[in-house]
N, C-alpha and C positions, 0 to 999 in steps of 0.2 A: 721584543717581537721577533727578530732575527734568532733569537735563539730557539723560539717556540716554531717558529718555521723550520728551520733548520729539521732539527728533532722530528718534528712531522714527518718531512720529505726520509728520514732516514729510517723512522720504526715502525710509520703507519704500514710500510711492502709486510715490517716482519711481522708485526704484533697482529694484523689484520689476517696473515697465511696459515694460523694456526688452527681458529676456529672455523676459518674458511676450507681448512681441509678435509674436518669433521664434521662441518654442515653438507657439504658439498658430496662428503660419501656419502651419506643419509639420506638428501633429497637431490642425486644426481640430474634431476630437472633444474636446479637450478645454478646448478655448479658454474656455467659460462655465465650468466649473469653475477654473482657474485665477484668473480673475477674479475669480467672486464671491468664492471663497476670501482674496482678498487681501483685499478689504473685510472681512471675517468675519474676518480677522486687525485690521483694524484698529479697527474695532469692541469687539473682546473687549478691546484694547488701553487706547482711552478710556475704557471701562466700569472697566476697572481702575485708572487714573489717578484717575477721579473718585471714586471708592472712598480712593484713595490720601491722596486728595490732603490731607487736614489734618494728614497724618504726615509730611506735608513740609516741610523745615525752612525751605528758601527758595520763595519766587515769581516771584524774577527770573535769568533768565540772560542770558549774552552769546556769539554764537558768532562768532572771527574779529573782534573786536571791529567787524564791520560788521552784525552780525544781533543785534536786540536782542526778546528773548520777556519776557512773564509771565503767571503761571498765575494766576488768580481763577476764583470761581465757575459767573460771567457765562460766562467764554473757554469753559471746561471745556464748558458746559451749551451754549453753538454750535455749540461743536467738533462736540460730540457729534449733537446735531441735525443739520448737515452730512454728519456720515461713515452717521446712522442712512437719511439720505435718500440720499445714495448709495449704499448697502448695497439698499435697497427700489428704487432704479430700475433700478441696477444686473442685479439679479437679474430684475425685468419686463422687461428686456431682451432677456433669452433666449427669450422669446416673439415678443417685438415686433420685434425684430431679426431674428429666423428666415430673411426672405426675401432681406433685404439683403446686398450683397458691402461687401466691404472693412470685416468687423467687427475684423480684431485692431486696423485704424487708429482704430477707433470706440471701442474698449474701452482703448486706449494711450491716449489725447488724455484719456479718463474719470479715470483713476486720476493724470494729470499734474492734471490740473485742481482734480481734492481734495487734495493736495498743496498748491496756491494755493489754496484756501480754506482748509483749516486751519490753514497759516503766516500768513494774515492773522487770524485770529481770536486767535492769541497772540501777536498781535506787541507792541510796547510802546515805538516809536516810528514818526515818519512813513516814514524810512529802507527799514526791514522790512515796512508797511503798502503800501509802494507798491510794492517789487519783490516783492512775493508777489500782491499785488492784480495786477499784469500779467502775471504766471505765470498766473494765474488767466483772465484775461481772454485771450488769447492761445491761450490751452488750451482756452477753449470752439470757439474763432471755426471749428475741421479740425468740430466735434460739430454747429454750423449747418448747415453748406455739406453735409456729408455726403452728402445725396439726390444732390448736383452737378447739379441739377436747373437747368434758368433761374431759377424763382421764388428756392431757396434761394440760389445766387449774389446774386441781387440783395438779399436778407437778409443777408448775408454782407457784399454790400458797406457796406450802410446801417452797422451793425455795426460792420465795423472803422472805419469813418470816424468814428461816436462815438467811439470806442473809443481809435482814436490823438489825436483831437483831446483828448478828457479828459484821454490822458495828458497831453500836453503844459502842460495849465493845470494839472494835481496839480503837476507837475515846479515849472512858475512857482510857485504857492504856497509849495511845501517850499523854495524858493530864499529867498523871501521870509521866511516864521517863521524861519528857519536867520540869516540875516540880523540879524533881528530880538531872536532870542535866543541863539543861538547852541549852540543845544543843539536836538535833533528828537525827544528822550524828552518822551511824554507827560507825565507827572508834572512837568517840570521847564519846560514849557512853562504849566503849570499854576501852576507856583512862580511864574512874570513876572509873568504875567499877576493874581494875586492881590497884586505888589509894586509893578508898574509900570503896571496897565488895560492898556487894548488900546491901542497905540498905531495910528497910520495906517496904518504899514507893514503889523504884525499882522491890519490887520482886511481892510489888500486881500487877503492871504495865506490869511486865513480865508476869505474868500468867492470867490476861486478854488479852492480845495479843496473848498468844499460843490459848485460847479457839477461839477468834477473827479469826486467822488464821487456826487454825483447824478446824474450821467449812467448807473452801476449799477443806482442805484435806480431809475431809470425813472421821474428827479420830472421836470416839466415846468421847461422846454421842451427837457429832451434826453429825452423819453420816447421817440422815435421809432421808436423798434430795436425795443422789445420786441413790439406791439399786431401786428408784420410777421410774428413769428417762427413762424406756423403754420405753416407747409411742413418746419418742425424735427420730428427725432423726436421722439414725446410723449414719453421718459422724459427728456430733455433739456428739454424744454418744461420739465417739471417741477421741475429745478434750479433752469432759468433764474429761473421765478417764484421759486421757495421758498427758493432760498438766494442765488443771484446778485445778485438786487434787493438781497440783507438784508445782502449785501458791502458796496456801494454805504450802505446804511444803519449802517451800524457807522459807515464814514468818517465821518456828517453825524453818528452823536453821538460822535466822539471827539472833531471841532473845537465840539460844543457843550457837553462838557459841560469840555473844555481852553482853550479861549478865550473861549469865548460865553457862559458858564455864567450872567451876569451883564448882558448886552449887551442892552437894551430893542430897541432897533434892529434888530438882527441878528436878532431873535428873531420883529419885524413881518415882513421882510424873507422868513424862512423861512417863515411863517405864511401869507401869499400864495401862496409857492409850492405849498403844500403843498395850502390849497384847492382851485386852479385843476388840483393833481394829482387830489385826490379827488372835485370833483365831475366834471369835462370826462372821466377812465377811466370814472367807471359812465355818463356819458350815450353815450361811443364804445359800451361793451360794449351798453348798449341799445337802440344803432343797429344792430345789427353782426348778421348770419345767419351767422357761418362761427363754428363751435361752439368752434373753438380760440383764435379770433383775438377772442371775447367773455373766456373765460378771461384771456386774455393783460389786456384791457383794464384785467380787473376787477383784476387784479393791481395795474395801475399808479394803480387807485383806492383798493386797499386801502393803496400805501405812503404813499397823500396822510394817510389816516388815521392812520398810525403817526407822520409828520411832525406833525401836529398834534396831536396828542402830544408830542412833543419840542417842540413852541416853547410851550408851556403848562409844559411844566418850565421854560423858561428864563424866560418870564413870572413866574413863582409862586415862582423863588427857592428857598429854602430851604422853601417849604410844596410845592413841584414834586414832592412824593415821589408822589402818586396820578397824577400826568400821564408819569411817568417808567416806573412799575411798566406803566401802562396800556398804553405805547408799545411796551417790552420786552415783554410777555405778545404784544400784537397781533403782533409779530416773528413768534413761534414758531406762533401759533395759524395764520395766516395759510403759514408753511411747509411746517405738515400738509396742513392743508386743498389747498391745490393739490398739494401730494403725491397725493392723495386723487382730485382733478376731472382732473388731468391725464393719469394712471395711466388713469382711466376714460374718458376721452376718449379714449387713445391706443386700448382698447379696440374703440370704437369704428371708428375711422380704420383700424385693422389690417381689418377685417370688412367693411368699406364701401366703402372707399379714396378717400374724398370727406369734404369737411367741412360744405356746406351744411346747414343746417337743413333745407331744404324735401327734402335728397336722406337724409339720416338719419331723418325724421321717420319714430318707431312703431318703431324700431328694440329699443327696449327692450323693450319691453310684455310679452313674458313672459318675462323673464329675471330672476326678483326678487332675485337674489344682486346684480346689478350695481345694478340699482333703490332696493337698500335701499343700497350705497354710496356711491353718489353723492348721495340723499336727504341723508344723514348730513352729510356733504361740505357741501353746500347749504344744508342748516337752519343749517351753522357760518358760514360765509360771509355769509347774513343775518343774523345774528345774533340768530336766534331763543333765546328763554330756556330755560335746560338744557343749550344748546351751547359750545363752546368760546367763538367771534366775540363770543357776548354778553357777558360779561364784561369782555373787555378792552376793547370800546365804550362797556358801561357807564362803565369807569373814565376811558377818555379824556371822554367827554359831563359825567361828571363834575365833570373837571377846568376844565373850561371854562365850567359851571354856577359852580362855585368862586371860579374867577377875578374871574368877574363879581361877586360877592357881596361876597368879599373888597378889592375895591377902588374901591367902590361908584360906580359908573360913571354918568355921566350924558352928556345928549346926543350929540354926535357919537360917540364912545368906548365909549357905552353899546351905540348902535343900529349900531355896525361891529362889535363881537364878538358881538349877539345873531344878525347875520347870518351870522355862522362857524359859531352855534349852530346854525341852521334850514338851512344848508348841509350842516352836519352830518347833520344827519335829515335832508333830503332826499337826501344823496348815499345813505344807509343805507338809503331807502324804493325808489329805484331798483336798488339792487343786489338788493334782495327782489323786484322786477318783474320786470329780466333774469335772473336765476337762476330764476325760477318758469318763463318763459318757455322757458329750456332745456331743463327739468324737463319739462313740458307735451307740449314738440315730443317729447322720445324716450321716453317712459314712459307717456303719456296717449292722443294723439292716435295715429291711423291714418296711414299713408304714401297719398297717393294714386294710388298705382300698387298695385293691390291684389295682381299678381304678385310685388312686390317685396316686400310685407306678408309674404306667406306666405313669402318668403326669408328676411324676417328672424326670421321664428316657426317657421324648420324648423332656425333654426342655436343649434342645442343645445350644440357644443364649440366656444364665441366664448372659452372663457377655458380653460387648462390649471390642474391642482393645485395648482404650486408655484405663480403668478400670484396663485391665490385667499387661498394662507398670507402671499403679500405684501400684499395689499390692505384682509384681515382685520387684521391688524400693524399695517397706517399709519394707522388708521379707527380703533380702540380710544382712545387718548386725547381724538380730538375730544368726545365724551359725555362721555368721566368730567371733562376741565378745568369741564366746564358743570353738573355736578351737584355738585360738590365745591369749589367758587371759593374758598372763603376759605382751604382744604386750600394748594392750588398757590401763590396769592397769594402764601403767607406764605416757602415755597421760591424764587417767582421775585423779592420782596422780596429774601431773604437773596444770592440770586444777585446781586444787581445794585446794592446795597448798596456792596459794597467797592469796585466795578468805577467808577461813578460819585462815591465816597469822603462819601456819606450814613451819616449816621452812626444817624439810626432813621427809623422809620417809625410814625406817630401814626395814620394813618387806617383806616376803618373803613367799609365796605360795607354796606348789607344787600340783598345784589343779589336778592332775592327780594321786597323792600317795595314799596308803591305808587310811591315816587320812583324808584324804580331800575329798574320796569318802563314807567314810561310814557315815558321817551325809546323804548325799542322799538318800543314797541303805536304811536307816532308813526310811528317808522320803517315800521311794517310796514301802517299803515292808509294810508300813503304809496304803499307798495309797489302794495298792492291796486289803489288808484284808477289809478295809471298803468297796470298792466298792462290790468287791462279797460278804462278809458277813452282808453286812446292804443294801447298794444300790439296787442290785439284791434281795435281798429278802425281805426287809422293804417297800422301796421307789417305790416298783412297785406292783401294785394291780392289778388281771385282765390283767394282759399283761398292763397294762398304769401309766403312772409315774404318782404318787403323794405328793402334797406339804404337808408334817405332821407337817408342824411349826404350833404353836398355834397363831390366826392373831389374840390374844386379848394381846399378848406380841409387837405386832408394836406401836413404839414409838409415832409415828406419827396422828397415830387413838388414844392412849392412853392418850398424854399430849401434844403432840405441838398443834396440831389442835383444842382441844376442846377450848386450852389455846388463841391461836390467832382469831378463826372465836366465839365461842359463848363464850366465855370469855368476846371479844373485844366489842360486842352485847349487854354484861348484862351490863359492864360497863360503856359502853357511854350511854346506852338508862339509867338504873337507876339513874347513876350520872347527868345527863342531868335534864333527867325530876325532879328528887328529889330537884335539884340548884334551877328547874324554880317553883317549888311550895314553896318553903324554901321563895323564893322571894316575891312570892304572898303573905302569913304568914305577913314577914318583913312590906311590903308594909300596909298590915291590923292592924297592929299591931302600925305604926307608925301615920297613920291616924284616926286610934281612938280615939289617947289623943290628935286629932288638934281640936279647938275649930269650923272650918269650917266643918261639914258633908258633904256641896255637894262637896268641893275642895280633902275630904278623898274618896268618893264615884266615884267620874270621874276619881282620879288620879289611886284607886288601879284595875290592872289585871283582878280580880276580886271580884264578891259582895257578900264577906260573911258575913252567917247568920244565921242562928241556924242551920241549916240543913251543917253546917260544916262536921259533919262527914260524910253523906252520900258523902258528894261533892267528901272527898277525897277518901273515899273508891272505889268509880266511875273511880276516877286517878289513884289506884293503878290495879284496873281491867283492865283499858285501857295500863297501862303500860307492866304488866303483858300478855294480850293478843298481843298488840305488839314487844316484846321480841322474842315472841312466832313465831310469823309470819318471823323476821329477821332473828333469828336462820337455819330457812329455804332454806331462802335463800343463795345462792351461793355468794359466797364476794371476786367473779373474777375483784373487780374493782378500780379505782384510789382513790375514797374515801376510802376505804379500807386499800390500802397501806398506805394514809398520816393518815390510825387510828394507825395503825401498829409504825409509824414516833412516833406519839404522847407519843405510849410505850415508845420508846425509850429514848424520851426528859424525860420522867417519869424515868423511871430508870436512867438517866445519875444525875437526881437531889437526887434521894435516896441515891447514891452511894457518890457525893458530901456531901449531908449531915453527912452520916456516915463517913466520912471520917474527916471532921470539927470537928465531935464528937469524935471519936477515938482521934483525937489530941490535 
C-alpha cells in the first residue's frame, strides 16, 4: 500500500500533464478545470496517506533499486504543504492567468514541477534527492521565462546559470559522500559518520552540497535568482518563495542533521551564512520600491532566519530540540505567509500592471477584503504576537538566548553570538519597517495622481468568488499557529522528531510571558524607529519612494553575469578559434619537412607564407571583432545552456584533479 501511494503521489502530477496538455489546447474551456482537478485529486490523496499513515506497516521503499523514498511525519506534513499551495495557486490562476496565451504550457510545467517537489520531500537518499530536486528545478525555469518578456528572459537566464552551476557542485559532493561511504541513504550516511566523524573527504562533500542546495534556498551568496524574479507570475512568485526556497532547505538539514549534526565548524560556518542571509534580504527589501521584488527579498531574509535556527541545533547538540522545532515551524509559517502576500500582490499587478510603489500607491484603500489579507499576512511575517512569524522567532531567539547561557561564554565568544542575537532583532525590526512600509503605500496613503485614485476606488471587481474562497483557505491558519502555540508546537515536535531521530522533547515556552515577548516589542520598537526615522524621511524624495541601494553592488550585474554571458563568449570564441589556428601552424609545420610540397600544400588549412604575420594579425582582428558582436548579443538560448553544461563538466574535472593532487 505505501508503495502504491507513494507512486501515486509522485507520477499521477506527471503522467496526468501530458494528456491534460493536449486536452486542454483542444477544448481551452476546460483546461482550468482539468487542472485544478488534478491537484484536488492529489490533495485528497495526501490528506488520506497522512490519515493512513500509522497503519502502515513500513516507511521505506525502493523503486528500480535506483529510487530510494520514506514516509515520516515531517515528509508527510511538506508533502502536504507543497501540494496544499499548489492546489491554492494553482486555482488563483485562473484569474491571474486569464489574459495570458500559452497557458496549457504554463499549467503542464505546474503539475511536472510538484511532481519534483513531492519526490524530493520523500526521498531517502542523495540519489533520489537530487534527480527529483532537478525535476524540480528545471520544471520551474518554461513557469519564469513564461511572460518571454526581455526582463523575464534575463531572470531566466540568471536562474538557469545558478541552477546548472548548483547542479554540478551537488553532483561533486554526492561523488564525494559516495566515495567516502559508500552508501547515499541517509540513515547510513548517518551510521559513518556517528562510527568514523567526518572525515576530509566527507566534510568537502558536505559543504559542496550545502552551497549545491543553498543555491534553492536563496542563502547567500547564491541568492541572486530570487530578489530578480518579479516579472514572474505572482502565483509562481508564490511557490518560488513558499516552497522552492524550502527545497533548497530541506537539502541544508538533511546534510546537518546526516553529517554535521555534530560539527562545531560547520555549524560557525552555516551561522555566517545564514546572518549575512538574514540581515543584507530585509535591508535589500528595505531598499527596494518594486512591491514584488521587497517580497522576494524578505523571502531571502526570512531563510537566513530558518538557517539560524539550524546552526543553533547543531551548536546545542542534543539540547538543539527548541532551535530545530523553531526552524521547522518557521519553514511552514513562512510558506503560508508568502502564499498569502504573494497571491495579494499578484492581485494587485493583475489591476495595475506595474509594480512600483509610487504607481500602486492607494490602490487598496477601499477594498477591506484584500486589506484585511494581507494585514493578516504582514502582522505574521513581523512577527507580531498572536501570529503565526511570532512563535517560531520566538523559539529560534530562544535558542540562541540558550546557547549563550548554557555555555557560559565570555569575551570574544560571548560578544560574537550576542551580535547574532541583536542581528537577530535588528534584522526582525527591519522586516517590521519594510512590511509597514508596503502596508502604508497601498491601504493608507493616497496615489498622487488623483485620477488614478478614483480608478483605483471605482474598481470594485479586482478579485472574482472562487479567488476570495482561495485566499480565505491560505489566511486561516496564520492566526490560529499564533493564538494556539503550544497546540501546533507539540504536532510540529511530533513531526520532526522521527525525521531528525530526537528521541524527546524537554522544553517548554511561555510565549505569552515577559521573556518571550520582549525580543519582539525589541524587534518591533526597532521596526518603528527605522520606518519613521529613515523610511519617512531618507527613502522618500518629493513625496515618492526611492530605491538608494547602489546597483554597482548587485551581484548579478557585478560577477555572475559578466562571468556566464561574456565570460562564456571570450572563452569558447578565443579557445575555439586559437585550437583552430594552433592546428593550421601544426599542419604547416608538419608539411614542411615532407619531402612532397604538393601533398604539404593540398593537405594544410591553409597556405602559408611569408605574409604569415599579416595572416594572423587578420585572425586576431576578426576574432576580436567577433567577440565583440557576441557579447552583444542576448545568450537566451540552448546553445548557450549546453556552454553553460560545458562549465560545468570543466569545473567537475578541476575539482577531480585537485583532489588526486591533494591525495
Amino acid at each position: 500500500m505505501l508503495l502504491g501511494l507513494v507512486l501515486f503521489l509522485i507520477l499521477f502530477p506527471l503522467t496526468i500533464s501530458i494528456p491534460a496538455y493536449f486536452i486542454s489546447k483542444k477544448w481551452p474551456k476546460v483546461r482550468e478545470a482539468i487542472f485544478i482537478g488534478s491537484n484536488v485529486i492529489e490533495m485528497i490523496i495526501i490528506v488520506f496517506f497522512a490519515i493512513m499513515f500509522k497503519s502502515l506497516n513500513q516507511t521505506e521503499v525502493t523503486i528500480l533499486h535506483i529510487f530510494s523514498f520514506k514516509v515520516d511525519t515531517f515528509r508527510i506534513l511538506y508533502s502536504l504543504i507543497s501540494i496544499f499551495l499548489w492546489l491554492m495557486t494553482i486555482t488563483f490562476s485562473k484569474q491571474y492567468m486569464h489574459h495570458y496565451e500559452k497557458k496549457e504550457r504554463y499549467y503542464f510545467f505546474y503539475l511536472v514541477s510538484l511532481a519534483g517537489v513531492v519526490g524530493l520531500f520523500l526521498s531517502n537518499d542523495l540519489l533520489t534527492a537530487f534527480i527529483f530536486f532537478e525535476l524540480m528545478s528545471f520544471a520551474i525555469y518554461p513557469l519564469i521565462i513564461h511572460e518571454e518578456s526581455e526582463e523575464a528572459l534575463n531572470v531566466g537566464t540568471t536562474y538557469l546559470g545558478v541552477t546548472i552551476i548548483a547542479s554540478v557542485i551537488l553532483l561533486i559532493g554526492i561523488f564525494l559522500v559516495y566515495n567516502q561511504v559508500l552508501s547515499l541513504s541517509f540513515d547510513n550516511i548517518k551510521t559513518f559518520v556517528k562510527a568514523n566523524g567526518v572525515t576530509s573527504t566527507l566534510y568537502a562533500g558536505g559543504i559542496l552540497l550545502l552551497f549545491g542546495f543553498g543555491s534553492k534556498a536563496d542563502m547567500y551568496p547564491l541568492h541572486i535568482w530570487l530578489p530578480k524574479t518579479h516579472p514572474v507570475p505572482a502565483p509562481v512568485s508564490a511557490l518560488l518563495s513558499g516552497i522552492v526556497t524550502k527545497c533548497g532547505v530541506f537539502g541544508i538539514i538533511i546534510i546537518s542533521s546526516n553529517i554535521f549534526f555534530a560539527t562545531y565548524s560547520f555549524a560557525i560556518v552555516l551561522l555566517i551564512l545564514a546572518v549575512i542571509t538574514m540581515f543584507l534580504g530585509a535591508l535589500l527589501a528595505l531598499f527596494s520600491t518594486n512591491l514584488k521584488r521587497t517580497l522576494a527579498c524578505s523571502s531571502m531574509s526570512q531563510i537566513g532566519f530558518i538557517l539560524v535556527g539550524l546552526s543553533f541545533m547543531i551548536l546545542l547538540g542534543e539540547e538543539g530540540g527548541l532551535a530545530q522545532c523553531g526552524a521547522l515551524l518557521h519553514m511552514v509559517n513562512h510558506s503560508l505567509l508568502k502564499l498569502v502576500l504573494y497571491m495579494c500582490a499578484g492581485i494587485v499587478a493583475m489591476s495595475v500592471h506595474v509594480l512600483d510603489l509610487n504607481k500602486l500607491r492607494g490602490f487598496g484603500r477601499k477594498k477591506p477584503f484584500l486589506m484585511i489579507i494581507f494585514l493578516i499576512g504582514t502582522l505574521g511575517i513581523m512577527g507580531i504576537p498572536f501570529f503565526n512569524g511570532y512563535t517560531s522567532k520566538t523559539m529560534i531567539h530562544e535558542a540562541i538566548v540558550e546557547y549563550i547561557h548554557l555555555n557560559s561564554l565570555t569575551g570574544f565568544a560571548l560578544f560574537s553570538f550576542k551580535a547574532v542575537e541583536w542581528i537577530f532583532l535588528l534584522s526582525g525590526g527591519l522586516t517590521v519597517a519594510y512590511m509597514t512600509k508596503i502596508f502604508v503605500c497601498l491601504f493608507i496613503e493616497k496615489n498622487l495622481d488623483s485620477e488614478k485614485q478614483k480608478e483605483f476606488d471605482n474598481n470594485k471587481k479586482y478579485i472574482t468568488p472562487l479567488s476570495i474562497v482561495v485566499f480565505t483557505l491560505s489566511v486561516i491558519l496564520i492566526p490560529v499557529i499564533g493564538v494556539i502555540p503550544n497546540i501546533i508546537n507539540q504536532n510540529i515536535i511530533a513531526a520532526s522528531n522521527s525525521f531528525f531521530g530526537v528521541e524527546k522533547f524537554t522544553h517548554h515556552i511561555s510565549f505569552f510571558g515577559w521573556e518571550s515577548l520582549k525580543g519582539a516589542l525589541i524587534s518591533i520598537s526597532i521596526g518603528l524607529i527605522v520606518y519613521l526615522g529613515l523610511v519617512r524621511t531618507v527613502f522618500i524624495k518629493k513625496n515618492e519612494y526611492v530605491n538608494l541601494w547602489p546597483a554597482k553592488l548587485d551581484l548579478d550585474t557585478l560577477i555572475l553575469r559578466p562571468v556566464m554571458t561574456n565570460g562564456a563568449v571570450l572563452f569558447t570564441l578565443y579557445f575555439m578559434r586559437y585550437l583552430a589556428i594552433s592546428l593550421d601552424f601544426i599542419i604547416y609545420l608538419f608539411h614542411r619537412k615532407s619531402k612532397n610540397k604538393e601533398i604539404a600544400e593540398n593537405t594544410s588549412s591553409e597556405n602559408l607564407n611569408n605574409d604569415d604575420v599579416h595572416h594572423y594579425t587578420k585572425k586576431v582582428e576578426f576574432i576580436i571583432k567577433a567577440t565583440k558582436e557576441c557579447i552583444h548579443v542576448r545568450s537566451h538560448t540552448f546553445p548557450f545552456t549546453l556552454e553553460l553544461i560545458s562549465y560545468g563538466l570543466l569545473l567537475i574535472a578541476v575539482v577531480i584533479l585537485g583532489i588526486i593532487f591533494i591525495k
